[in-house]
C-alpha positions as CSV (number, residue, x, y, z in Angstrom):
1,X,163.5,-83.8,150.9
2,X,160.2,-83.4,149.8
3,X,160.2,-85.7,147.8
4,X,161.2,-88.5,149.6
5,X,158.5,-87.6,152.1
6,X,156.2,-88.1,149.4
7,X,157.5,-91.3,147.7
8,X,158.2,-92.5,152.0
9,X,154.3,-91.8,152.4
10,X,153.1,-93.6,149.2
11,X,155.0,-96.9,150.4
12,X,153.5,-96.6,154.0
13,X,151.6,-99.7,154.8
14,X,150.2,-98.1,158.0
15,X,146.5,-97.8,158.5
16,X,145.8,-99.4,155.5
17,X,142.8,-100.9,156.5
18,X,140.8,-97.6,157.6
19,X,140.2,-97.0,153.9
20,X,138.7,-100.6,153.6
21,X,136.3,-100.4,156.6
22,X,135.0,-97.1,155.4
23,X,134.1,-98.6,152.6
24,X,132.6,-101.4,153.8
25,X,130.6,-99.2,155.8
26,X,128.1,-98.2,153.1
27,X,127.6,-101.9,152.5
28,X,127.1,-102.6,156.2
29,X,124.6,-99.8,157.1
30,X,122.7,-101.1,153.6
31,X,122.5,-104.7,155.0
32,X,121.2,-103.9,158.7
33,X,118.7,-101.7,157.1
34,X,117.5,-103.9,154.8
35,X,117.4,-106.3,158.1
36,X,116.0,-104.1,160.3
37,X,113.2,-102.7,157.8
38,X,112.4,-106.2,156.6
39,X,111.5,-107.6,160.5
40,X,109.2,-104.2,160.9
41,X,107.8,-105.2,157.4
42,X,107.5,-109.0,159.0
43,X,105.8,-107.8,162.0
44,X,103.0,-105.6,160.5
45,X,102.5,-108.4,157.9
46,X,101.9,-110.8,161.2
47,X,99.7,-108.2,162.4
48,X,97.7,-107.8,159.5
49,X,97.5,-111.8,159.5
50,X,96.3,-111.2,162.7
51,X,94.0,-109.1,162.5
52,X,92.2,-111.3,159.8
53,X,92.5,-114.5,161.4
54,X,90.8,-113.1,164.7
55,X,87.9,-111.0,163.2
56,X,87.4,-114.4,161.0
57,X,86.7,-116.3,164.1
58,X,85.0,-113.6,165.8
59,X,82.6,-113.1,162.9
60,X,82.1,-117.0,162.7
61,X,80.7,-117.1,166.2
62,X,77.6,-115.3,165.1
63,X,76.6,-117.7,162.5
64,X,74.0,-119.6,164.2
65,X,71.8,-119.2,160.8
66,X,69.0,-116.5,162.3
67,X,68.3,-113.2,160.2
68,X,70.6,-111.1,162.0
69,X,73.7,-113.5,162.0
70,X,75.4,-111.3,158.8
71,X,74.6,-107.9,160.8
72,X,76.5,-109.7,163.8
73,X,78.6,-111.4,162.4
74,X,80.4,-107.6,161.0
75,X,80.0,-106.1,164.0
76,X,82.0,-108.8,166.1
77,X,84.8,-108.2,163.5
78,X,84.9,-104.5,163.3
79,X,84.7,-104.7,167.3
80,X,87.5,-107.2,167.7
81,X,89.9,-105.1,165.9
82,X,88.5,-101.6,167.7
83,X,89.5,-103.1,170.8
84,X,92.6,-104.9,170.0
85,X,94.3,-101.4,169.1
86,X,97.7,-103.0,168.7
87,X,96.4,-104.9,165.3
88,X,98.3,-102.3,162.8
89,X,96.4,-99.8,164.4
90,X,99.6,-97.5,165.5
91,X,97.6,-97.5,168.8
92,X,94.5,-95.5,167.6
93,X,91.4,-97.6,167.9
94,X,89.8,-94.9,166.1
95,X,91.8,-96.1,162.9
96,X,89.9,-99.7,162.6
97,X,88.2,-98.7,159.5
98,X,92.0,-99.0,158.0
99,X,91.8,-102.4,159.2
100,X,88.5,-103.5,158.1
101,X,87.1,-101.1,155.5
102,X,83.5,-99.2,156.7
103,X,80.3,-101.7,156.1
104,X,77.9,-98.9,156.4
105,X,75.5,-99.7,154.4
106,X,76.4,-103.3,154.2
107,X,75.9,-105.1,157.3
108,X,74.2,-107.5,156.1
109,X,75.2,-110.7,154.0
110,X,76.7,-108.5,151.1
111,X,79.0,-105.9,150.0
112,X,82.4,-104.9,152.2
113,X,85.3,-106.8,152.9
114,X,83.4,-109.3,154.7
115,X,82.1,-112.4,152.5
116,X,79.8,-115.5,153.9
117,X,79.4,-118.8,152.2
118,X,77.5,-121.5,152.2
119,X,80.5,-123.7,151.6
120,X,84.0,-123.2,151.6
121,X,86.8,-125.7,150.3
122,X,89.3,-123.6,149.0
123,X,89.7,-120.1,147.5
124,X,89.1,-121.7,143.9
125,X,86.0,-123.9,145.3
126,X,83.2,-122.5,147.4
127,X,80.0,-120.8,147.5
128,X,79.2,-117.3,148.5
129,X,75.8,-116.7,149.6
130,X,74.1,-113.3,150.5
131,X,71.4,-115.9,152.6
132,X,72.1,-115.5,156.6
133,X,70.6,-119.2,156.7
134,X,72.4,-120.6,155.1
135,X,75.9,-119.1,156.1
136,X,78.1,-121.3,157.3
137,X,81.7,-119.7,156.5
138,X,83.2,-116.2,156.6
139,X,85.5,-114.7,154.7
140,X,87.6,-111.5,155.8
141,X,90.0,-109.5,154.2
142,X,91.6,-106.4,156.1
143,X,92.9,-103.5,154.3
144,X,96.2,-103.1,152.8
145,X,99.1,-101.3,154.5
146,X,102.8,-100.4,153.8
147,X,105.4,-100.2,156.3
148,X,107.7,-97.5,156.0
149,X,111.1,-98.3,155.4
150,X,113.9,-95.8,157.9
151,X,117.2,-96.9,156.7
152,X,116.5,-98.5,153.6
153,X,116.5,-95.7,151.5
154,X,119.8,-96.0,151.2
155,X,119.7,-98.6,148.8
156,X,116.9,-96.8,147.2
157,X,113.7,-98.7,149.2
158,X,111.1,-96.5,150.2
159,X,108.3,-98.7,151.4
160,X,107.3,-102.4,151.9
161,X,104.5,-102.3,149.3
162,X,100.9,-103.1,149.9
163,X,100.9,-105.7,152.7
164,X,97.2,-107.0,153.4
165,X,95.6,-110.2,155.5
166,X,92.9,-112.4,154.7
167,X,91.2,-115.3,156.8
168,X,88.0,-117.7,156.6
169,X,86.5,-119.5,159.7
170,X,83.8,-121.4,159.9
171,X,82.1,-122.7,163.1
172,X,83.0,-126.4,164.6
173,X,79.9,-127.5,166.6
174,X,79.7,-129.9,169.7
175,X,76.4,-131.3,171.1
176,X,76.1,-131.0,174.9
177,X,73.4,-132.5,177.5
178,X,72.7,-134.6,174.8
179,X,68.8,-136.6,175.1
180,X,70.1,-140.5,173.9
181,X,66.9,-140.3,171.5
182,X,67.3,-139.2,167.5
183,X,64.8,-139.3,164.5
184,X,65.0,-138.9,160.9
185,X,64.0,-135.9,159.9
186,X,61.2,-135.4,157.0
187,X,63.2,-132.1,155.9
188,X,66.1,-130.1,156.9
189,X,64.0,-127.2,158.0
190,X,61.6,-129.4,160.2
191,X,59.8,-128.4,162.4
192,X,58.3,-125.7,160.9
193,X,55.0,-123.9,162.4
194,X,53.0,-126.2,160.3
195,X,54.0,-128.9,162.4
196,X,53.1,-128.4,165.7
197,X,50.4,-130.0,167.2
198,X,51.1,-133.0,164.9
199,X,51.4,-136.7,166.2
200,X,54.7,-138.8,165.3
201,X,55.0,-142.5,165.5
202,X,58.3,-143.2,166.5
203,X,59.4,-146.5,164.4
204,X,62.4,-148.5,166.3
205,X,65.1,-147.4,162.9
206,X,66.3,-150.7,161.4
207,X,69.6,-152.9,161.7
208,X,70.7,-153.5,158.9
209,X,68.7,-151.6,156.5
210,X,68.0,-148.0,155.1
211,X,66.3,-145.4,157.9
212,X,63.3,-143.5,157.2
213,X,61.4,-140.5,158.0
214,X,59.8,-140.9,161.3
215,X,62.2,-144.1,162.4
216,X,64.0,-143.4,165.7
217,X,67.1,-144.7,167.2
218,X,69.5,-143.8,169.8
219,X,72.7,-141.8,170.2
220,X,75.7,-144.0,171.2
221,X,77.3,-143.6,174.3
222,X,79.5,-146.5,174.2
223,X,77.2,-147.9,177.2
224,X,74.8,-150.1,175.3
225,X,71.0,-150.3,176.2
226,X,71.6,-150.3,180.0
227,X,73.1,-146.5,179.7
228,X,70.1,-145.6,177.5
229,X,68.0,-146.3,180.1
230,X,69.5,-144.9,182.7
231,X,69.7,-141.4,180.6
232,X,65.7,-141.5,179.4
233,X,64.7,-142.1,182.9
234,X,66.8,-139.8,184.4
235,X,66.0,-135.8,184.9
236,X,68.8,-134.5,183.7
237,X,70.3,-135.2,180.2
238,X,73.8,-136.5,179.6
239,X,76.4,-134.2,180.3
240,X,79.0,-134.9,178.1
241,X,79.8,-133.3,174.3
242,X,80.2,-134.8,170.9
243,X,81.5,-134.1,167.9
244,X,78.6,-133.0,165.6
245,X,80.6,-132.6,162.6
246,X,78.4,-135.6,161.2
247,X,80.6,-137.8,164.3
248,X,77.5,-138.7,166.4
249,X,76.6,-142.2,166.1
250,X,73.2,-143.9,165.8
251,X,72.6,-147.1,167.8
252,X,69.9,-148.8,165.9
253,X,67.8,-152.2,166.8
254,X,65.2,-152.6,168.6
255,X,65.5,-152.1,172.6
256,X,62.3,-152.2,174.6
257,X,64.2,-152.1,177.4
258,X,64.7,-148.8,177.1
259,X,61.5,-147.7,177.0
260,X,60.4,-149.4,180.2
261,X,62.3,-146.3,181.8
262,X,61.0,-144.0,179.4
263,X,57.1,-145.2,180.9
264,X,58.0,-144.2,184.7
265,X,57.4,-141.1,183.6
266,X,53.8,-141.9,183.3
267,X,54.2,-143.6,186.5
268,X,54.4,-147.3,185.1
269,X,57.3,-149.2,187.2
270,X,57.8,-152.2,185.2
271,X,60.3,-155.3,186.5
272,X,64.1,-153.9,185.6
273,X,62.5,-150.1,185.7
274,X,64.4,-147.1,188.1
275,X,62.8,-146.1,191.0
276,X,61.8,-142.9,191.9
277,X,64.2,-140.4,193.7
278,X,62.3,-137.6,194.9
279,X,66.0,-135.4,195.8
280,X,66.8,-135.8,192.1
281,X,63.6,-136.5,189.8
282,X,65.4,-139.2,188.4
283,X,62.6,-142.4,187.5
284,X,60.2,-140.2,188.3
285,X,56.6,-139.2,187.2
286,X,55.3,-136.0,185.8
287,X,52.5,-134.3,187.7
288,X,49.8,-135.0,185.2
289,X,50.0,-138.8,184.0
290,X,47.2,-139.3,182.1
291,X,46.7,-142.3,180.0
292,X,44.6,-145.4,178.8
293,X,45.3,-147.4,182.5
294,X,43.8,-148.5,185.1
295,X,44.4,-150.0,188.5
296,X,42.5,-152.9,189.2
297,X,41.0,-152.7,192.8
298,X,39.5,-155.5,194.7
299,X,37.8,-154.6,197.6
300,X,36.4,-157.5,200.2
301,X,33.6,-157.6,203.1
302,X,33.4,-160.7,204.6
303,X,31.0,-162.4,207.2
304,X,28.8,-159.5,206.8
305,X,25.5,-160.1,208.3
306,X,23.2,-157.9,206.7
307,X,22.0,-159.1,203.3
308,X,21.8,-155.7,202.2
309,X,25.5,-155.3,200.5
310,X,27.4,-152.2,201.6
311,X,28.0,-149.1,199.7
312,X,30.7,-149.5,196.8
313,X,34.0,-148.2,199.2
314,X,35.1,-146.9,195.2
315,X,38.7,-146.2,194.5
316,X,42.0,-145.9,196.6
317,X,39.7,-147.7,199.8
318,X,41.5,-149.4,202.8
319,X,42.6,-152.9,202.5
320,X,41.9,-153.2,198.6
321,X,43.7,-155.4,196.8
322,X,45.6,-153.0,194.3
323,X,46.9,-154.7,190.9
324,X,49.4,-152.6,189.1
325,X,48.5,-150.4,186.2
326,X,47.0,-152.2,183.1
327,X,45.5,-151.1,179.8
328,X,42.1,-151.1,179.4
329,X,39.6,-149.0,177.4
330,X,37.2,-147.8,180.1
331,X,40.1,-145.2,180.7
332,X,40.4,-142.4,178.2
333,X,44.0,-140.9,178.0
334,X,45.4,-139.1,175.1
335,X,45.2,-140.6,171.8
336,X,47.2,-140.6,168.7
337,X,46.0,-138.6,165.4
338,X,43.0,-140.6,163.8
339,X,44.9,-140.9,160.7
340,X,47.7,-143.4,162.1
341,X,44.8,-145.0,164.2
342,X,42.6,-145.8,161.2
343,X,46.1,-145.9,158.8
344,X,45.1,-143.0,156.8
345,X,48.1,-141.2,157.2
346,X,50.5,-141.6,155.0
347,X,54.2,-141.3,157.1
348,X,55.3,-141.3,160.6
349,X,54.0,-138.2,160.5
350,X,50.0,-137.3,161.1
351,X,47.9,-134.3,161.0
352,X,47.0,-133.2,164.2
353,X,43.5,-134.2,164.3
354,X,42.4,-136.2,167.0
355,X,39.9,-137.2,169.6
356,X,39.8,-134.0,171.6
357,X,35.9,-134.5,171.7
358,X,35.6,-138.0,173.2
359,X,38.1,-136.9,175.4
360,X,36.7,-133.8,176.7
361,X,33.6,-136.2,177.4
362,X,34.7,-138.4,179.0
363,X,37.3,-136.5,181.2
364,X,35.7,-133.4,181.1
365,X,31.9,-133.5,180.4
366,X,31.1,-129.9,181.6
367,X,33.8,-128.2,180.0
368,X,33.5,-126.4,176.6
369,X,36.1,-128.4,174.1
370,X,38.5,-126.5,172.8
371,X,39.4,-125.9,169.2
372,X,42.5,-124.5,167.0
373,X,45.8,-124.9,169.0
374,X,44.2,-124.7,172.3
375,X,42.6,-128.7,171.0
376,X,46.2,-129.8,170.8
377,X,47.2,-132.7,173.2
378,X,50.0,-131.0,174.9
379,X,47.7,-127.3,175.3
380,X,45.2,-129.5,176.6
381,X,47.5,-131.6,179.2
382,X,49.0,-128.0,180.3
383,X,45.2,-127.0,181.0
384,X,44.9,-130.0,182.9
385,X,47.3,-128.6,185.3
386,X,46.3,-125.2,186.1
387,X,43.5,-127.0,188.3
388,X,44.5,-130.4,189.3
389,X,42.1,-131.2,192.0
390,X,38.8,-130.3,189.7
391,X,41.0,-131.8,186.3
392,X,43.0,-134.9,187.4
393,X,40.6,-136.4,189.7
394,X,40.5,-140.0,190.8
395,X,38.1,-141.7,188.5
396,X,36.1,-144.9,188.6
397,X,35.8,-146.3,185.2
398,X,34.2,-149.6,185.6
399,X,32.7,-151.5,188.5
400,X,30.3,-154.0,189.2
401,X,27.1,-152.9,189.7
402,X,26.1,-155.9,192.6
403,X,28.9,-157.2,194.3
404,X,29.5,-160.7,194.3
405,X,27.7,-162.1,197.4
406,X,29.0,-166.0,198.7
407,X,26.4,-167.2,201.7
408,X,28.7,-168.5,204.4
409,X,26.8,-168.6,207.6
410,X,24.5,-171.3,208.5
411,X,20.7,-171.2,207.1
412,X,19.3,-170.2,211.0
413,X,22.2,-167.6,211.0
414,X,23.6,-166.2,207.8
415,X,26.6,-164.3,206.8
416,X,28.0,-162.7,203.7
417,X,31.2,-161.7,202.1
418,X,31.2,-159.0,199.2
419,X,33.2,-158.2,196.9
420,X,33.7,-155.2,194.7
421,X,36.0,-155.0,191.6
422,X,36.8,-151.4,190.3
423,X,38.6,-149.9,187.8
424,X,40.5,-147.1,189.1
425,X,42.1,-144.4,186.8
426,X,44.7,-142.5,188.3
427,X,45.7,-139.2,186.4
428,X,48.0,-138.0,189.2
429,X,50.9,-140.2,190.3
430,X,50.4,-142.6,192.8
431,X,53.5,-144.7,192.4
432,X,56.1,-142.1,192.3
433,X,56.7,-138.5,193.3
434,X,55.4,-135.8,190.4
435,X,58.0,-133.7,189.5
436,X,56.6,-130.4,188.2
437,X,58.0,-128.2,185.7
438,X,59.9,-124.5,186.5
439,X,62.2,-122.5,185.4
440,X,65.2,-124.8,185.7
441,X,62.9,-128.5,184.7
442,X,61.3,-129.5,182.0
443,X,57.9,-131.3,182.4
444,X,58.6,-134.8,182.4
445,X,56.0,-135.4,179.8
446,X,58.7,-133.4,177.6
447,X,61.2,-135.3,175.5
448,X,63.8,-133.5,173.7
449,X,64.9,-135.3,170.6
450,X,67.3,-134.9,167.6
451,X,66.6,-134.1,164.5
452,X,68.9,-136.0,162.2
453,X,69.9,-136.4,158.6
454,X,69.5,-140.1,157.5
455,X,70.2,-139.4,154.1
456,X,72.1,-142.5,152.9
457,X,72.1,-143.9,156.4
458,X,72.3,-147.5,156.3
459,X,72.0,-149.4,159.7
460,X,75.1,-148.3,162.2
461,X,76.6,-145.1,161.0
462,X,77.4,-141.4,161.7
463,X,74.6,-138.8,161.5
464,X,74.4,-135.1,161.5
465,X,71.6,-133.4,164.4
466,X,69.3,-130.5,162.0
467,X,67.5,-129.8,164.9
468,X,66.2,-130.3,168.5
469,X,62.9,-130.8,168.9
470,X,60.3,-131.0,172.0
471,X,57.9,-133.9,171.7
472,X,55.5,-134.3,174.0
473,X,54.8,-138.2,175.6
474,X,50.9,-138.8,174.3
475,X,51.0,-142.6,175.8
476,X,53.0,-145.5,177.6
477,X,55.2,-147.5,175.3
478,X,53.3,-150.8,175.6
479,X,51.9,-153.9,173.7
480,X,48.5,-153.1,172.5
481,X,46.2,-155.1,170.7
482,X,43.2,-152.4,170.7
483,X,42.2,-149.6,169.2
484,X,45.3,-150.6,167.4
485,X,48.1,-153.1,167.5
486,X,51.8,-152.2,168.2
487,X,55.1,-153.2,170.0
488,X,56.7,-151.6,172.7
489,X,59.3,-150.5,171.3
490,X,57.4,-147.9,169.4
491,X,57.0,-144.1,171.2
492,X,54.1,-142.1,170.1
493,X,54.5,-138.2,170.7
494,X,53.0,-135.2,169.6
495,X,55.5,-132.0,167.9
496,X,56.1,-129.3,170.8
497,X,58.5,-127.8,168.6
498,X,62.2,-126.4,168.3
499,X,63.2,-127.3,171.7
500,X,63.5,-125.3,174.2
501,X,65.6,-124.6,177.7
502,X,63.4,-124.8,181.0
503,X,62.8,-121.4,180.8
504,X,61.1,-121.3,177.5
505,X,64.3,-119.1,176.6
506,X,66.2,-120.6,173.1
507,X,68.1,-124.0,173.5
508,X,70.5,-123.5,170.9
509,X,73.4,-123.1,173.5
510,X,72.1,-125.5,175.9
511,X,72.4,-127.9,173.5
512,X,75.2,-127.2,171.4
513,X,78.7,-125.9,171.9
514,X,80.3,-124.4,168.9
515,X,83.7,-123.5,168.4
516,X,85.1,-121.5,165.4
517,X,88.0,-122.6,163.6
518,X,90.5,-121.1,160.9
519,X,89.5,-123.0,157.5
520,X,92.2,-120.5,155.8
């Protein structure tokens, strides 16, 4: 009986699958865990990534080439990653230092898991640099960390290994409120201290041909010389942003056109030049608009019947005849250094000296002259304006000393006419309203300009901007003969220096608009 039990149970079919599916089960458990470890071994490796990618581009934002970028440029990583406490951070902000290992000590360009360069192509080709000028890329590489494997073991897996992240950005830079004027630069670190105060002769840059120091040109808008204009006489700059990855565009040749906008703000108005809108500034003068003009004024008394001529009326009197401004010597404006006046110099680019004694005489006899970098042209037009009525005064700088007398009565019964002919110098607008400088405008008298590389530039072509600098208008763009000859297409200026916002504050950020980007 037994034994057919047994032989009855060894034949049995039922339930023969149980046996199967338990051992299956070992396998099953192995695969989901291998699964389930291998996604939390996915997702810290993301986070690592992460983490490294956005303390790259946080650390790139501070490379704006001062001393203290490096120093920044840490502390916007390590502070990224202590406040994003979800980067591999098992919720503890506390724990960053496990992200990006403790700089203490070296916050600057060197040591840590931070590295700058200088250039960056790939892993195998760049440059580090330990210089905070010169750092244009960063390099950041966040600890390593292992996840912890729960159901893995079972197939003998304890942990991921070391996981880690590593990222490089660099900064992507846009130019914004763009002035349409650009220059070649003498030197990728101009200006420096040593130029300010110096004059610059702006040479129209060629077309075809290769550029040179000191030759000036325009940035294209796509708008031709009539948008040019419209941008150098207006008050505010262009509002919209380039690409300044080397992607801004010269516009070469020579446009005296242009310029005629550029002179209302010395208060010329030329035929085809804006006129002045008081609500916006735009064509209009500065406040101080000194220069080498005149305004010739005829001034007419007629059947007079005294043969004793009247007093000399002088300038601005009623009924004169008023010619518009012209050049003439008797008036003594701002002039440009003696060396590109006598062709000493030997660039686009003078010395500072000029004549700040036959200026001071004949504009301001009483006053001492100054010297040092009070005697520049631009320290000198600013003192000019702290006391406008006793400084900018109305000045006659030529007139006849008889007036012309014509008999026109008869013999028994006489009468006269007179006329006067002055020369009337008008450092204070007349044609225009002044707009004066504050803390939101720029004295019209101010022209920012960009600093460009023309290396290898060759009529048309793409340029980079080094630098933005503040040149201050010394004279009208115009056709002179006397004490030199030029076109009017040249500007003549005098080095301010790294341009400034209104508010004296740094322009970097005014005029440029930089956005990081992942390199790797």
């Amino acid at each position: 009986m037994r034994a057919r039990f047994l032989n009855r149970l060894a034949k049995s079919q039922d339930a023969a699958v149980a046996p199967t599916v338990a051992l299956s089960l070992f396998g099953l458990i192995a695969v989901s865990g291998i699964a389930f470890d291998y996604a939390r071994m996915a997702a810290l490796d993301t986070e690592l990534q992460q983490a490294a990618d956005q303390a790259a581009l946080a650390a790139a934002t501070q490379l704006d080439g001062q001393a203290t970028s490096c120093s920044r440029a840490v502390n916007a990583a390590r502070s990224l990653v202590a406040n994003r406490t979800y980067f591999a951070n098992d919720g503890n902000a506390a724990s960053f230092n496990v992200i990006i290992p403790d700089q203490t000590g070296n916050s600057g360009c060197t040591g840590g898991s931070i590295t700058f360069y200088s250039a960056y192509t790939s892993p195998s080709s760049n440059t580090v640099t330990t210089s905070a000028s010169s750092a244009k890329f960063v390099g950041v590489t966040v600890n390593s960390r292992k996840a912890l494997f729960a159901l893995t073991p079972i197939v003998a897996m304890l942990d991921s290994g070391d996981l880690t992240g590593r990222a490089v950005a660099g900064m992507g830079s846009a130019v914004c409120k763009v002035p349409p004027l650009m220059f070649c630069s003498p030197s990728e670190g101009f200006p420096g201290s040593g130029d300010i105060g110096k004059g610059v002769r702006l040479q129209p840059g060629p077309n075809p041909g290769a550029w040179a120091p000191g030759d000036y040109g325009y940035l294209d808008f796509g708008n031709g010389a009539s948008g040019l204009a419209t941008n150098l006489g207006s008050n505010q700059e262009n509002t919209g942003c380039f690409d300044n990855a080397g992607n801004l565009v010269t516009e070469p040749g020579n446009k005296a056109s242009v310029t005629t906008a550029l002179n209302t703000r010395f208060d010329l108005y030329e035929p085809s030049a804006g006129t002045c809108n008081p609500g916006t500034g735009d064509y209009c003068p500065a406040q101080n608009t000194r220069k080498d003009f005149v305004k010739k004024e005829v001034v007419k008394f007629l059947n007079m019947t005294s043969a004793t001529p009247p007093a000399n009326p002088g300038c601005g009197a009623a009924g004169a005849t008023v010619t518009d401004f012209e050049q003439r010597a008797s008036a003594k404006g701002f002039t440009r250094d003696t060396c590109h006046i006598n062709g000493s110099c030997s660039s686009n680019f003078g010395d500072g000296v000029w004549d700040v004694s036959g200026y001071f005489a004949a504009n301001h006899p009483t006053a001492t002259v100054p010297s040092g970098a009070s005697a520049s042209r631009y320290n000198v037009y600013k003192w000019e304006l702290t006391n406008k009525a006793s400084y900018l005064p109305v000045q006659l700088t030529n007139s006849s000393d008889l007036p012309e007398v014509h008999e026109t009565g008869p013999a028994k019964n006489p009468k006269y006419d007179y006329t006067y002919t002055n020369y009337c110098a008008y450092p204070q607008p007349v044609n225009g309203t002044g707009v004066a400088s504050s803390s939101t405008q720029k004295d019209r008298r101010i022209v920012t300009v960009a600093s460009v590389d023309c290396t290898g530039l060759n009529g048309k072509g793409a340029v980079k901007v080094l630098q933005w600098v503040d040149v201050f208008l010394v004279e009208p763009s115009w056709n002179r003969t006397t004490p030199y000859s030029t076109g009017k297409s040249q500007i003549y200026g005098e080095i301010i220096g790294v341009a400034t916002k209104p508010d004296g504050s740094n322009a970097f950020q005014y005029f440029s608009r930089n956005q990081p980007h992942l390199v790797e």
